[in-house]
Kinemage of the C-alpha trace (Angstrom):
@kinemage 1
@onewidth
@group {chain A} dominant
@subgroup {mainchain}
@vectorlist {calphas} color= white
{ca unk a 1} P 211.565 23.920 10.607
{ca unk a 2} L 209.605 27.111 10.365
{ca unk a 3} L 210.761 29.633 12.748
{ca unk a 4} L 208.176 31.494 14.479
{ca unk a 5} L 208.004 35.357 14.180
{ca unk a 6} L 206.481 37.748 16.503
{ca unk a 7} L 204.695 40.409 15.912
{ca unk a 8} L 206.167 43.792 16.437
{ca unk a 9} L 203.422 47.266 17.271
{ca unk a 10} L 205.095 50.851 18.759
{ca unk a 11} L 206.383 50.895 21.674
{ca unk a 12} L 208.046 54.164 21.819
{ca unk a 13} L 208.440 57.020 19.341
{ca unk a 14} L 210.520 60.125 19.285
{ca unk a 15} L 209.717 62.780 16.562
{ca unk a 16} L 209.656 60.316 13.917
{ca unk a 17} L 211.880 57.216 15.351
{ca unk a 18} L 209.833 54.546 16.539
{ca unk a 19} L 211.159 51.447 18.143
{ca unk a 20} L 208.824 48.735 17.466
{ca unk a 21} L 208.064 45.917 19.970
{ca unk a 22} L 206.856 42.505 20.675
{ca unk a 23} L 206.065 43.519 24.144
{ca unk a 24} L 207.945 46.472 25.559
{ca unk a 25} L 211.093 48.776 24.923
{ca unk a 26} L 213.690 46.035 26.406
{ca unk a 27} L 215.229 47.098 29.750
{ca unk a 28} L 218.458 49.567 29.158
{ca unk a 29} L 217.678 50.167 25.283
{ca unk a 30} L 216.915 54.160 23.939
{ca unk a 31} L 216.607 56.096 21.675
{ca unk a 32} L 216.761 59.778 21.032
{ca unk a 33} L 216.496 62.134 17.919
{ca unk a 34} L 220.264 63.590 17.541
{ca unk a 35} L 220.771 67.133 17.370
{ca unk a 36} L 221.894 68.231 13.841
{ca unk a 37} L 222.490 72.291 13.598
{ca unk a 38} L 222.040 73.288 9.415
{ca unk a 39} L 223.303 77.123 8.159
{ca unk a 40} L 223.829 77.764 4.546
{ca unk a 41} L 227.760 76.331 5.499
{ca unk a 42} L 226.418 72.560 5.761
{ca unk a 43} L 225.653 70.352 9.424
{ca unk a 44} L 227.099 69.894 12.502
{ca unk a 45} L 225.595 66.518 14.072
{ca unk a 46} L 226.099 66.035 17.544
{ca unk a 47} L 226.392 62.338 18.907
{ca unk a 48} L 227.267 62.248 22.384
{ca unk a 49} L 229.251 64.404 24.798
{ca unk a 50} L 230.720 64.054 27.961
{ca unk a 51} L 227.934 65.894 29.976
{ca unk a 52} L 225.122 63.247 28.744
{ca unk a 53} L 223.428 61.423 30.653
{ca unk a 54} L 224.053 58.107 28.758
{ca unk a 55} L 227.911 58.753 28.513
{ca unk a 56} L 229.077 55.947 30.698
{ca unk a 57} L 233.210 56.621 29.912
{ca unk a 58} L 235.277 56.690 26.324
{ca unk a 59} L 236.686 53.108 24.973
{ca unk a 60} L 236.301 54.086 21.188
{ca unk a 61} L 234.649 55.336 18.312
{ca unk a 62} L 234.931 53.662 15.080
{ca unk a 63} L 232.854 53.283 12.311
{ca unk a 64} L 231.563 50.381 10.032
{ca unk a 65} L 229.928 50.070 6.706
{ca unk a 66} L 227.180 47.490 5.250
{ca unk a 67} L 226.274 46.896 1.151
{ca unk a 68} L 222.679 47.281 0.480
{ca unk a 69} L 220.103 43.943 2.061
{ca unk a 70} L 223.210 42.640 4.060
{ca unk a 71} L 222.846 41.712 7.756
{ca unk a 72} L 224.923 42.361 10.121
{ca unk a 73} L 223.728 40.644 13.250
{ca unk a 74} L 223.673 38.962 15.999
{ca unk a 75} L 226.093 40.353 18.117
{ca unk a 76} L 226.115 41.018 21.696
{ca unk a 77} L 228.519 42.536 24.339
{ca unk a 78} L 229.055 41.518 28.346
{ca unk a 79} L 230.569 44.871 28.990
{ca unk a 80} L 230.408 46.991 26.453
{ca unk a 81} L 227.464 49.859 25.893
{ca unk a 82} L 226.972 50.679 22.014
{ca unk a 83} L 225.498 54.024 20.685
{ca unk a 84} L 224.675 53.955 17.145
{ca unk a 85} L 224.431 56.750 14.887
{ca unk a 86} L 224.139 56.574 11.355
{ca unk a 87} L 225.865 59.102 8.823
{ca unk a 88} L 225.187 57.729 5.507
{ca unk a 89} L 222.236 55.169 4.550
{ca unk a 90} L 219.204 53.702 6.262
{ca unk a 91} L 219.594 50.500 8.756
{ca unk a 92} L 216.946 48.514 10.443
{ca unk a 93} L 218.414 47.486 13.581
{ca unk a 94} L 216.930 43.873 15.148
{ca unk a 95} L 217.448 43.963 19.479
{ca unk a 96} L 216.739 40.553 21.306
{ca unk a 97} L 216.760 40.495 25.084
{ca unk a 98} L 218.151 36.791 26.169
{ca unk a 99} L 219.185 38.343 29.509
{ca unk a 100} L 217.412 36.100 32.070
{ca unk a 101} L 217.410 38.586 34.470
{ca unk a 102} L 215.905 41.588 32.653
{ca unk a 103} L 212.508 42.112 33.380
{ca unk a 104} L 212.085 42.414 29.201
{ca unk a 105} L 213.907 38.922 28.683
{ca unk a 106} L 212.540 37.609 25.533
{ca unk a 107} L 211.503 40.685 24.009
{ca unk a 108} L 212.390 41.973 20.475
{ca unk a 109} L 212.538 45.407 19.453
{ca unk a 110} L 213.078 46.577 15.562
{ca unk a 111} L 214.267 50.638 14.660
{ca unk a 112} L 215.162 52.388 11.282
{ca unk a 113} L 217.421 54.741 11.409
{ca unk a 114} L 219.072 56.666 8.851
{ca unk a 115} L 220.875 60.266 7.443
{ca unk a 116} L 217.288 60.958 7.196
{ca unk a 117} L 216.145 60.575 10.580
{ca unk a 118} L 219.484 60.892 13.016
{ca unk a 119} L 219.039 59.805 16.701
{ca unk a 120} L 221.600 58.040 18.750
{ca unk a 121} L 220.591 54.015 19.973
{ca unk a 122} L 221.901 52.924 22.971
{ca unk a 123} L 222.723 49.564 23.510
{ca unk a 124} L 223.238 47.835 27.238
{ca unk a 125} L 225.602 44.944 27.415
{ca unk a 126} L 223.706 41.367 26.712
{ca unk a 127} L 221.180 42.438 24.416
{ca unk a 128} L 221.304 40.612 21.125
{ca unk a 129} L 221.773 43.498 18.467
{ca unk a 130} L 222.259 43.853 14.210
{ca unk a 131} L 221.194 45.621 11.244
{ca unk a 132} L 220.681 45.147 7.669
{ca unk a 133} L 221.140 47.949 5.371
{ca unk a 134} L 217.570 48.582 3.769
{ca unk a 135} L 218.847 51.353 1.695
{ca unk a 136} L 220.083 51.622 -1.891
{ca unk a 137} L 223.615 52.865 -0.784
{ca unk a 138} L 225.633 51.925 1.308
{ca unk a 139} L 225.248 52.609 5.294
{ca unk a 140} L 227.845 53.914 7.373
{ca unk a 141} L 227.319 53.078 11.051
{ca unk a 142} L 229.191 55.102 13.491
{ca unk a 143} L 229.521 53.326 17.097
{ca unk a 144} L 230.552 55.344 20.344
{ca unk a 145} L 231.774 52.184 22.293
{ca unk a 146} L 232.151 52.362 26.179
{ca unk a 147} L 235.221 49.786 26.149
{ca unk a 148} L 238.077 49.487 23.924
{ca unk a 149} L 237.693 46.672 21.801
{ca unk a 150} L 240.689 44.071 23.501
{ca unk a 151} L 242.549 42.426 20.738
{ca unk a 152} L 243.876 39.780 22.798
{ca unk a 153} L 240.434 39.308 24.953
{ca unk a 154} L 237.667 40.335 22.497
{ca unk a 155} L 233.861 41.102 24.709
{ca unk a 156} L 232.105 40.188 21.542
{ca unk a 157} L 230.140 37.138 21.047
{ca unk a 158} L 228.215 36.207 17.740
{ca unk a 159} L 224.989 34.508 17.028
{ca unk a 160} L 224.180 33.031 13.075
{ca unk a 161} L 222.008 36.030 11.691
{ca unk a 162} L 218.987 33.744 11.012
{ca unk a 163} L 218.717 31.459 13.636
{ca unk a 164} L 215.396 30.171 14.895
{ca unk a 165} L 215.675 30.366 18.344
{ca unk a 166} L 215.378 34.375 17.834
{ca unk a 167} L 211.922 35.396 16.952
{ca unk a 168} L 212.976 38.143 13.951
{ca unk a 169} L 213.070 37.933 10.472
{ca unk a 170} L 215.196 40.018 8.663
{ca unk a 171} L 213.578 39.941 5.036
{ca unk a 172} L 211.952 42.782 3.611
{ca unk a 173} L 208.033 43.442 4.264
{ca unk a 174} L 206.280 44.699 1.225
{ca unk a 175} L 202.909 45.890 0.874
């Protein structure tokens, strides 16, 4: 069986990141270009502080890493918020709204983001969400988490990367 693919056009860009879409940016998804302050010491990246307007509360931060053309996906959360950031690589993060109540249910949104081009995703609870590193080295992914991941109760619930009920494909497009 042939799974069927949609295609994805801009939807919404922000000084170079550009979340593409099969319809719309899906309800509660953004993203932003992070601020990153250079002298001839190094950088200073901010992520997210306590006076923005997407800071929800603190659970965590941690960070996770991904070898060149793996995939890391799906994943969702019922009460968790994400915020991605990258430090180190380039990801293409895959969204998929499968809440039936969001007035973007069914959509599918695609963004790169990388050292290159830093901005900070935010991800609402229920959307569908993964990346595969597109890079040659290895991506480190750094996740401001609104919950504290419960050991005992975990609010994460996985989906096989490929399956055909989700309209993405996560192999490379040359050309």
């Amino acid at each position: 069986m042939t799974k069927e693919v949609v295609p994805l056009k801009a939807a919404f860009a922000d000084d170079g990141l550009i979340i593409r879409s099969s319809g719309e940016v899906i309800d509660g998804v953004a993203v932003r270009r992070a601020r990153v302050i250079c002298d001839e010491r190094g950088r200073l990246g901010e992520i997210m502080r306590a006076d923005d307007p997407w800071f929800e509360k603190f659970g965590q931060a941690y960070f996770t890493t991904t070898y060149p053309g793996v995939v890391k996906a799906w994943h969702y959360h019922t009460r968790q918020t994400d915020h991605f950031y990258i430090l180190r690589g380039t990801v293409k993060v895959g969204l998929y709204d499968e809440r039936k109540d969001s007035p973007t249910s069914g959509t599918v949104n695609e963004i790169y983001l990388s050292e290159h081009s830093p901005g900070l995703l935010r991800i609402p609870p229920g959307v569908l969400h993964g990346w595969m590193c597109v890079g040659q080295t290895e991506a480190y992914v750094v996740n401001t988490v609104s919950e504290m991941y419960n050991y005992d109760d975990p609010d994460e619930f996985r989906v096989d990367p490929h399956d055909t009920n989700i309209p993405y494909d996560w192999t490379r497009k040359d050309g």
